[in-house]
Structures are given as structure tokens and as C-alpha cells.
DRENMARBA-855052 format. One record per atom (N, C-alpha, C): residue in one letter; x, z, y negated. Coordinates in steps of 0.02 Angstrom, whole numbers, plus 32768, in hexadecimal, padded with zeros to 4 digits. Each point is the difference from the previous one (the first is absolute). Layout:
<sites>
aXZY/...
</sites>
This chain:
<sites>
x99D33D07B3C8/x7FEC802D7FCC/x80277FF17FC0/x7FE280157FCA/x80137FE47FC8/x803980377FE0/x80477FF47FE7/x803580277FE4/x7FC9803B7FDD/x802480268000/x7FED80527FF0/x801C80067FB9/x7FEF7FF97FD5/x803080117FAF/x7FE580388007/x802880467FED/x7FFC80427FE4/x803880157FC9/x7FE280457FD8/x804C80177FEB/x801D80308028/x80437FDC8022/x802680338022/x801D804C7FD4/x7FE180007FCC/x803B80427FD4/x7FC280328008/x7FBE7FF2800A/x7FD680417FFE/x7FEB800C7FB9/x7FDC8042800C/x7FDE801C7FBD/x800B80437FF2/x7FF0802F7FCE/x8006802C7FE9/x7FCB80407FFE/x7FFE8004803E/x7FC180417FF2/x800C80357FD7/x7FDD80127FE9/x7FDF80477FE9/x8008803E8032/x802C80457FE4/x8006803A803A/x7FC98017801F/x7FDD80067FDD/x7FBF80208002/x7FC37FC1803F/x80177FB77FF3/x7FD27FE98020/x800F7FFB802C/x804F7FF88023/x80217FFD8035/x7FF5804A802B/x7FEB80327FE7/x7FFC802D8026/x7FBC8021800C/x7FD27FD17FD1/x7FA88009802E/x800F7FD0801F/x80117FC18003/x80007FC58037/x801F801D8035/x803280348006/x802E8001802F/x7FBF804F8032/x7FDE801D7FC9/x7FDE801B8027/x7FB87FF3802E/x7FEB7FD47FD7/x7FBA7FD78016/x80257FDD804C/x802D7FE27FFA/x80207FD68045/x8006803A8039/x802E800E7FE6/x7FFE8050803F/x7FD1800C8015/x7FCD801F7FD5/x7FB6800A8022/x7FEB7FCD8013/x7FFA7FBB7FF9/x7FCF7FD4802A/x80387FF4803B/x80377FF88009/x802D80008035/x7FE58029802B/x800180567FF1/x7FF7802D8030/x7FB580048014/x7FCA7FF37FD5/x7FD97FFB801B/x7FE97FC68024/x800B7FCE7FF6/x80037FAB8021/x80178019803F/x80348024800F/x80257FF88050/x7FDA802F8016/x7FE7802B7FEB/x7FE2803A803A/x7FB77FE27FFC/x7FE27FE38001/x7FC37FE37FF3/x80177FCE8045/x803C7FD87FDB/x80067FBA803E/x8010801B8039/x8022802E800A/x801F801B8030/x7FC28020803D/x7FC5801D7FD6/x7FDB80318023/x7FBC7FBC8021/x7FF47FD37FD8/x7FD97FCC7FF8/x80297FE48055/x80317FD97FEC/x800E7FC88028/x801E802D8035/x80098036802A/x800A802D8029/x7FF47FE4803D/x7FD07FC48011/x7FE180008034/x80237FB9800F/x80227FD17FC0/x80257FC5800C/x805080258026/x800B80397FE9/x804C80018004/x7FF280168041/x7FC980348028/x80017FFA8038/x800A7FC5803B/x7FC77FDD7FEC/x80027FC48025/x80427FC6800C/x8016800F7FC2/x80377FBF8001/x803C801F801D/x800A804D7FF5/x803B8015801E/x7FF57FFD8055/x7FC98013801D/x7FF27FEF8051/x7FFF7FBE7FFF/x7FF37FD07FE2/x801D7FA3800F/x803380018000/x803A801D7FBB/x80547FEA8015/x801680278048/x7FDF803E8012/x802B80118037/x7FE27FE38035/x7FCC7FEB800B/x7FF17FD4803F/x802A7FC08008/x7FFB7FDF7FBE/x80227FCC800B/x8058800C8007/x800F80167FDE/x805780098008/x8015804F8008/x802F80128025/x802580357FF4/x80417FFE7FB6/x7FF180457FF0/x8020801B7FB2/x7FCC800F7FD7/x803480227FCB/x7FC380237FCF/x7FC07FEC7FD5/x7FD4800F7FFF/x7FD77FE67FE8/x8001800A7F9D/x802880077FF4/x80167FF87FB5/x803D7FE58001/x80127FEC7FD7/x803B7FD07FED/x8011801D7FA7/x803C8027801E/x801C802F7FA0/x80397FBA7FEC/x801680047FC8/x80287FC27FFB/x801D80247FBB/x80367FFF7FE5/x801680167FB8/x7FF07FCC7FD2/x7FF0801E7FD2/x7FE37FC97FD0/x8013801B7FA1/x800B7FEA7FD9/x801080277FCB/x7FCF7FFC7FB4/x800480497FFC/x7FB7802A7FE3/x80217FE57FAE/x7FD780407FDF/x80047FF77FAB/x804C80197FF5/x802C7FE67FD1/x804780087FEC/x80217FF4802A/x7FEE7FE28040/x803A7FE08026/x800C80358047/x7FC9803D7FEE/x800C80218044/x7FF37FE88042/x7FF88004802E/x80057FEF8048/x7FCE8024800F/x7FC57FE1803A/x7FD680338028/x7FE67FDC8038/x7FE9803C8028/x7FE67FD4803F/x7FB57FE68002/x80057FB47FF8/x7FB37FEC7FF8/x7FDD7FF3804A/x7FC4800F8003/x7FDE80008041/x7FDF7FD18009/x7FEE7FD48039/x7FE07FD4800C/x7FEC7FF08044/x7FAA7FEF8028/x800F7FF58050/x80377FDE8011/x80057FFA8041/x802F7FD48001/x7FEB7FB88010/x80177FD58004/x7FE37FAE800C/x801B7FEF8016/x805C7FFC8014/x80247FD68025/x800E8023803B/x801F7FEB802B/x803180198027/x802E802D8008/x800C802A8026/x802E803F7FE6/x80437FEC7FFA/x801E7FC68007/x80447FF97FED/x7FF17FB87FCC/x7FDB80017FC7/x7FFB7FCE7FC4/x80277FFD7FE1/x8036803E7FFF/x802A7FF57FB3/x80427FEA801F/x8006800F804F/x80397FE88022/x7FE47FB27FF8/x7FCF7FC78013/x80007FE27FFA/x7FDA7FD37FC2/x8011800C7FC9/x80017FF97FC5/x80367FD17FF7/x803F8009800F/x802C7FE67FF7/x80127FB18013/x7FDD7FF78036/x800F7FC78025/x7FB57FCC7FDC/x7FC680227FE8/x7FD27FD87FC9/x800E7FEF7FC0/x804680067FDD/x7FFE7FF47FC0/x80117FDD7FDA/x800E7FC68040/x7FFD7FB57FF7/x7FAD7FE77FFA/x7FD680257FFF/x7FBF7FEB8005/x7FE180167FD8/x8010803F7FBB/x7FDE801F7FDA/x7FD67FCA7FE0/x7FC77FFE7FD6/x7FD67FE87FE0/x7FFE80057FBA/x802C80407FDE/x800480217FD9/x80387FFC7FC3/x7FF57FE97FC0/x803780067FE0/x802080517FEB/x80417FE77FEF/x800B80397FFC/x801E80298031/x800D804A7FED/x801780388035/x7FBA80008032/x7FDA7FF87FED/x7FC780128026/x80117FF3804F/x7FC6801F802E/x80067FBC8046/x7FC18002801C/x7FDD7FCA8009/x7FAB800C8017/x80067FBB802A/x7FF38006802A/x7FD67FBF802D/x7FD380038011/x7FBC7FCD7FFA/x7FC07FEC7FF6/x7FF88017805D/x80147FE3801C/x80048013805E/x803380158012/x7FFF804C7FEF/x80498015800E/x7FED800E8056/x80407FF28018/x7FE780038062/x800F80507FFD/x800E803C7FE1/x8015802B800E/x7FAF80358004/x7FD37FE97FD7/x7FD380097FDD/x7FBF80128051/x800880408018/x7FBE80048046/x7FBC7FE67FEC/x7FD57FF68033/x7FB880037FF8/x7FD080107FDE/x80048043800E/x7FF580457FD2/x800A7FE57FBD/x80477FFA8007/x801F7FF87FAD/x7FEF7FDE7FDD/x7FDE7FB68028/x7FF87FBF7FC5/x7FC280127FD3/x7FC9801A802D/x7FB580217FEA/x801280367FCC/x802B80267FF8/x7FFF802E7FCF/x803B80117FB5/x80167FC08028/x80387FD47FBD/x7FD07FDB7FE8/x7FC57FE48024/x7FDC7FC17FE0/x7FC2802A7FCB/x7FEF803B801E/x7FCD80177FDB/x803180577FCE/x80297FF68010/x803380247FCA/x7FEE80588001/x7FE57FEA805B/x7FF98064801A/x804C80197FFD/x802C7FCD8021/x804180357FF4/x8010800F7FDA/x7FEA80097FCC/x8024800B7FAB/x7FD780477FEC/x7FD980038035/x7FD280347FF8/x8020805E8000/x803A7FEB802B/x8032805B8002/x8015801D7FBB/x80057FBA7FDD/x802280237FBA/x7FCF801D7FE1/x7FD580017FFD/x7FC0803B7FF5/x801B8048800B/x803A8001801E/x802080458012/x80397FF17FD4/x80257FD97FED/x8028800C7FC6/x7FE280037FC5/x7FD47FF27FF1/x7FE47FF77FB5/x7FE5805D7FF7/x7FD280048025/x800780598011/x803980287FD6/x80447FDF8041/x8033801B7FF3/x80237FFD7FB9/x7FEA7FB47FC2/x802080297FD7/x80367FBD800B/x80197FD78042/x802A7FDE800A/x7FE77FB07FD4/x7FCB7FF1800D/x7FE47FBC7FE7/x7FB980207FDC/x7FF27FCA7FD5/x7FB0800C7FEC/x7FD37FBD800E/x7FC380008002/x7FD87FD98013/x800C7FC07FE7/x7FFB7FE37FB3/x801E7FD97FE0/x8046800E7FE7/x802B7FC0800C/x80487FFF7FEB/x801F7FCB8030/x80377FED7FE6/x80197FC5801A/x8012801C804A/x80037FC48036/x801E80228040/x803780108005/x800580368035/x8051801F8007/x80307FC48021/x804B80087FF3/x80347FC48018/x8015803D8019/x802C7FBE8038/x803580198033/x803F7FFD7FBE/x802980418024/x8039800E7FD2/x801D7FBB8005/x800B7FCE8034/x80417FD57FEF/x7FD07FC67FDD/x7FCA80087FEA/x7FD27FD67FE7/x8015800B7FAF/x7FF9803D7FF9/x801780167FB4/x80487FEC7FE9/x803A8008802F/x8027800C7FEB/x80217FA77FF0/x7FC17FD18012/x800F7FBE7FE7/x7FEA7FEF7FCA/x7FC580317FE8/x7FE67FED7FBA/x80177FE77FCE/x7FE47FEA7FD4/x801F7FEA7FB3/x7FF6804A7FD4/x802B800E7FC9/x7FD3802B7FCC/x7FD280027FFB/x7FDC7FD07FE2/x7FD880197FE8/x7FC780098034/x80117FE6803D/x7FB780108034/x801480548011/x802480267FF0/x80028058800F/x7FD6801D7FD8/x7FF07FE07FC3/x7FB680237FDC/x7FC280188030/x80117FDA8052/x7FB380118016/x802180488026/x803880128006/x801A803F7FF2/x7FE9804B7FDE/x7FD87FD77FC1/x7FE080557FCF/x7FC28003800E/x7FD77FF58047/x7FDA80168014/x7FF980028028/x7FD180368036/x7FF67FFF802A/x7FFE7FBD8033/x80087FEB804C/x7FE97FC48014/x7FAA80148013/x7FED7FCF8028/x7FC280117FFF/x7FD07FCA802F/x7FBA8013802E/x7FEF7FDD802A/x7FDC7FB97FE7/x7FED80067FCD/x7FF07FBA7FF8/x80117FFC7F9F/x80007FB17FE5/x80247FF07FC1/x7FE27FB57FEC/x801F7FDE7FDD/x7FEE7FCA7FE8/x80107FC58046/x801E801B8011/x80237FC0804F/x7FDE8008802C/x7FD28044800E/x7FDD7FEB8043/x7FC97FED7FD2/x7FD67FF47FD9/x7FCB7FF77FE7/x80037F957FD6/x803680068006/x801E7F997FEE/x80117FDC8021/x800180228038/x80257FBF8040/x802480038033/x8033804C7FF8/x801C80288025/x802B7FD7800E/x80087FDE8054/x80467FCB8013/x7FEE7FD57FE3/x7FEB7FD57FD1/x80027FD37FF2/x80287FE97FBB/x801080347FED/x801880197FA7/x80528007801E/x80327FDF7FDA/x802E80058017/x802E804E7FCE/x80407FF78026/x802280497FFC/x7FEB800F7FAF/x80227FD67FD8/x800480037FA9/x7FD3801A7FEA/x7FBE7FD48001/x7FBF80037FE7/x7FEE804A8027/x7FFA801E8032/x800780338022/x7FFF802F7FC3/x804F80078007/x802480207FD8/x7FD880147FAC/x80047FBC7FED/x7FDE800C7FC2/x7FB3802A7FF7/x7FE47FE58048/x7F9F80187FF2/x802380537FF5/x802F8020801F/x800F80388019/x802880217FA9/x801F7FEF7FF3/x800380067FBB/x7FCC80027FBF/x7FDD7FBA8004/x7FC0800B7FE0/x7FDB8048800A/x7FFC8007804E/x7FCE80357FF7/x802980397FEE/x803880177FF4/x8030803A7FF3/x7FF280117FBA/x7FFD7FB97FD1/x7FF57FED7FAC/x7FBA800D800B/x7FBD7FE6801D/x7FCD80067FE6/x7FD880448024/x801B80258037/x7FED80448022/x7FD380287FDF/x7FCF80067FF8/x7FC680327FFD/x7FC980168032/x7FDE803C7FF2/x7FD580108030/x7FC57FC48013/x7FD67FE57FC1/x7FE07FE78002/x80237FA58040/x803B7FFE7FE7/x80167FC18017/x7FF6801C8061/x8019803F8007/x800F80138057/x7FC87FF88017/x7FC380187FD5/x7FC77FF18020/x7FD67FBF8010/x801E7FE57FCB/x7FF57F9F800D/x80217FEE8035/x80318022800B/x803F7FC68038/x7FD580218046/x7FF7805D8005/x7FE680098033/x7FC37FD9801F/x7FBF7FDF7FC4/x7FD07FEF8022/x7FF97FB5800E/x80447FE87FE9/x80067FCA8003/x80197FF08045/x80398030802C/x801E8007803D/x7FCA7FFC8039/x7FBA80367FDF/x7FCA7FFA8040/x7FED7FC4800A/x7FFC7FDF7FD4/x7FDC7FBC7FFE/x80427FB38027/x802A80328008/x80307FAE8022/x802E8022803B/x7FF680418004/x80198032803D/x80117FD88050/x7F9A7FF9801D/x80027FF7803D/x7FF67FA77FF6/x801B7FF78027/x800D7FB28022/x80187FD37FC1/x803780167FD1/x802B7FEC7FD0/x802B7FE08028/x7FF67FAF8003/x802C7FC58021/x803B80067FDF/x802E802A7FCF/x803780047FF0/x801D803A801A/x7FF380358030/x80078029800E/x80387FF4804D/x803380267FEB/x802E7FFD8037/x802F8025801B/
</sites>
């Protein structure tokens, strides 16, 4: 992929526009999740009776992840690996794929049956539909990091800090693993500088269109 030039310093909104933008989002947030939520009802059934057939443990997977200004929350997700992944995390990270704090492997062995089918078609990403509800994430916005993910950052990548995180952004819609940490970073900034309603609704219908069977998906 080709270097990412942006301006890392941002722009200067307007009070007044920042706070219809900030209300139009809310409403398509809250209404987006109770729509997805009531709609896809019949996926979250099904897939939650696949993880427990196939493995014993919970069929959600909470993980801390950090929200707008640096707060902390619990983000939801099925689960996909194994119930002891983060114990063995450690002994894979001679194998990450990933620049950066990040850590992703393309065949991670930790990764169940169940899991590969709905990492591959990006159903597990589907719970945060209950944080976005909540107020914790919104539909568009950069994705949430693990705290020790943040706490490696550069400056200027905490700008993706003054907003909400969010289920899909410029990275799942360009390439996803294939875009390394930096360039990451930057799409995620860009969209912080260029954030409007009109833009969330581009990125949203752009997500349907590379969602299921997205070969960068992992």
C-alpha cells in the first residue's frame, strides 16, 4: 500500500457544527444498533449454539479496550479462540505479522472452527452493536486499542483519542491486515480531521460491500 500523507495537527470546527454532527451520529448510532441488533437476532442465536457445541466457555469474549479521552471499557465480541488465548499469546509473539504494538496472525492456531468462519465473515464484531447502544463505541470511528497498545503510541497517534472508537473506519474498508501499523494509524487520524455525518455514511456502506468473505479479515 502506498505511504498515507495526512495532516497530523487536524482542523478547526465550528461549535455549532460540532454539535449537530455530534447529534446526527448519536442518532444514527442508536438507531443503526437497535435496527442491527433486532435484524441480525437470528445470527447471534445461531452462532452462539456453534461456539458452545464446539468448545466449552463463554460465548462472548469482553476484553478492555480504550474509549474516547483515553477511558477504558469493556468491548464485546464472540469469541473465536480458545478459552486460554491470552495465556497463550505469549509464547506466539515471535510470530506476530504485525508492525507495531499491534499482534495479529493470519493462522493464528488459537483461533476455533467456529471462530475462523466468523472472524472471516466479521460476525464476531457483531456484539459491539451493544456498545454502540451503550454510548461506549459508535458505528463509525477508529477501532478500540488494548491499553498496553496505547500506552506505546507516538503523540501524535492519541488524536484518535477525541473520538469515539468505532465498528468500522477507513482500515476495514482499504485493506485491513494488509496496511501496516503507521499507515493504520494515519487512515485513523485522517478520519478524526475529515469526520462528518455524510463521510460515516460513506464508510458504513462501503463496510457492507467488503464485510463477508473480506480475504483481509482476521
Amino acid at each position: 500500500m502506498d505511504n498515507i500523507n495526512i495532516n497530523i495537527n487536524g482542523k478547526t470546527d465550528k461549535k455549532e457544527t460540532k454539535i449537530v454532527y455530534g447529534l446526527l451520529k448519536r442518532s444514527l448510532d442508536i438507531i443503526g444498533s437497535l435496527i442491527g441488533l433486532v435484524l441480525l437476532s437470528p445470527i447471534f442465536f445461531i452462532v452462539s449454539v456453534l461456539i458452545k457445541i464446539e468448545s466449552n466457555g463463554p460465548i462472548l469474549f469482553m476484553q478492555k479496550r480504550v474509549g474516547l479521552n483515553g477511558k477504558e471499557f469493556n468491548m464485546y465480541k464472540f469469541r473465536s479462540m480458545v478459552v486460554n488465548a491470552e495465556e497463550l499469546k505469549e509464547k506466539l509473539k515471535n510470530k506476530n505479522e504485525m508492525s507495531g504494538p499491534m499482534f495479529k496472525i493470519k493462522d493464528d492456531p488459537r483461533i476455533t472452527k467456529v471462530g475462523k468462519f466468523i472472524r472471516k465473515t466479521s460476525i464476531d464484531e457483531l456484539p459491539q452493536l451493544v456498545n454502540v447502544l451503550k454510548g461506549e463505541m459508535s458505528l463509525v470511528g477508529p477501532r478500540p486499542s488494548l491499553p498496553n497498545e496505547v500506552r506505546e503510541f507516538e503523540k501524535w497517534m492519541l488524536r484518535r483519542l477525541d473520538v469515539k472508537p468505532g465498528i468500522t473506519c477507513f482500515w476495514q474498508v482499504m485493506g485491513r491486515n494488509k496496511i501496516g501499523f503507521e499507515d493504520w494509524m494515519k487512515l485513523d487520524i485522517k478520519y478524526v480531521n475529515e469526520r462528518g455525518f455524510w463521510l460515516d455514511i460513506k464508510l458504513i456502506f462501503k463496510t457492507f460491500f467488503v464485510l463477508f468473505g473480506d480475504e483481509n479479515a482476521a
